[in-house]
C-alpha positions in Angstrom: 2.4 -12.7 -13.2 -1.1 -12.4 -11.6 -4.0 -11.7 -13.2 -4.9 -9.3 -10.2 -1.2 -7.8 -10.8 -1.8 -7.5 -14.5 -4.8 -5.4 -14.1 -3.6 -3.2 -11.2 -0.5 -2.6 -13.2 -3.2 -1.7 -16.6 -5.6 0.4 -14.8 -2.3 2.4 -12.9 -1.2 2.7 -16.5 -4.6 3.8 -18.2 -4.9 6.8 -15.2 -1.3 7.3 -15.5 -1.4 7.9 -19.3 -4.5 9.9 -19.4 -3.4 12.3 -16.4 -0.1 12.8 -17.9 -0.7 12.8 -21.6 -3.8 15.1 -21.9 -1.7 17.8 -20.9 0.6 17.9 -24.1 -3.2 17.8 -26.0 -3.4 20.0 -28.9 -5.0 23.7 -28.0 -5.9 23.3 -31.8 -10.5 23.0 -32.2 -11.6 19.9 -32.9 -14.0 19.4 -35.5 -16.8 20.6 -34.5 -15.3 23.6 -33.2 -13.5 24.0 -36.3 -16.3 24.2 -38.6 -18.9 26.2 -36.5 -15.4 29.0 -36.8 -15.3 28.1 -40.8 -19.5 29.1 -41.1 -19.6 32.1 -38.7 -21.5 30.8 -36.2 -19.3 30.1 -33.7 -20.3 33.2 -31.5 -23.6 31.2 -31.0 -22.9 28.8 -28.8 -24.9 28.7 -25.5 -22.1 28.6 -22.8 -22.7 25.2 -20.5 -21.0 24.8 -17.2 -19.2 21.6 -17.7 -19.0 19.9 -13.9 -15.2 19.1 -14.7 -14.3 21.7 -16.6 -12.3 21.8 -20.2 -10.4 19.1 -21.5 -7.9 17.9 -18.6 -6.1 15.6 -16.5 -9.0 15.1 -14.5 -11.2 15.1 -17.3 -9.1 12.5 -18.2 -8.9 10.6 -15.1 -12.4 10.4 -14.5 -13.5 9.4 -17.7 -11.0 6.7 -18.0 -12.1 5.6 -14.2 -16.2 5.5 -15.6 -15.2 3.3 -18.4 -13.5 0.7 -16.0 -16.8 0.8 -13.7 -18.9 0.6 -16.4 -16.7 -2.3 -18.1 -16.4 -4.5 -14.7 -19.7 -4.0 -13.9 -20.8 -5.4 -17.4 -18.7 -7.6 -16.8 -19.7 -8.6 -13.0 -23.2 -9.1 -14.6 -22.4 -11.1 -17.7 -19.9 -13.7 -15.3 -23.1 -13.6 -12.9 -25.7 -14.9 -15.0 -23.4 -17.3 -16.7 -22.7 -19.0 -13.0 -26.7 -19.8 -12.9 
């Protein structure tokens, strides 16, 4: 198999996986949320406008899409200054 393959197949995967699985996520809070219920002062919390919303299949598609950019590009650069 192709190293191009190999990652095409492993980034299809990655956005496949975190489409699909994030909606069987727990509805349970997470930490944090848990213990700002425990103290009381959950009713606190300033309400922000997230730009993609709650926990998600996009969510999870994006996020999983900015850590490939991020990792190539790190990547692109590191290759790049070793050619010199």
């Amino acid at each position: 198999m192709k190293t191009r393959w190999f990652v095409v197949a492993g980034v299809l995967v990655a956005i496949l996986l975190a489409g699909v699985v994030s909606i069987y996520a727990s509805g349970s809070p997470d930490g944090l949320t848990k213990v700002s219920e425990d103290q009381g002062f959950a009713d606190t919390e300033k309400s922000r406008d997230a730009l993609l919303g709650d926990y998600g299949s996009v969510t999870g598609v994006v996020g999983v899409l900015v850590v490939l950019a991020v990792a190539g590009g790190v990547t692109y650069a590191v290759r790049r200054r070793g050619s010199d």
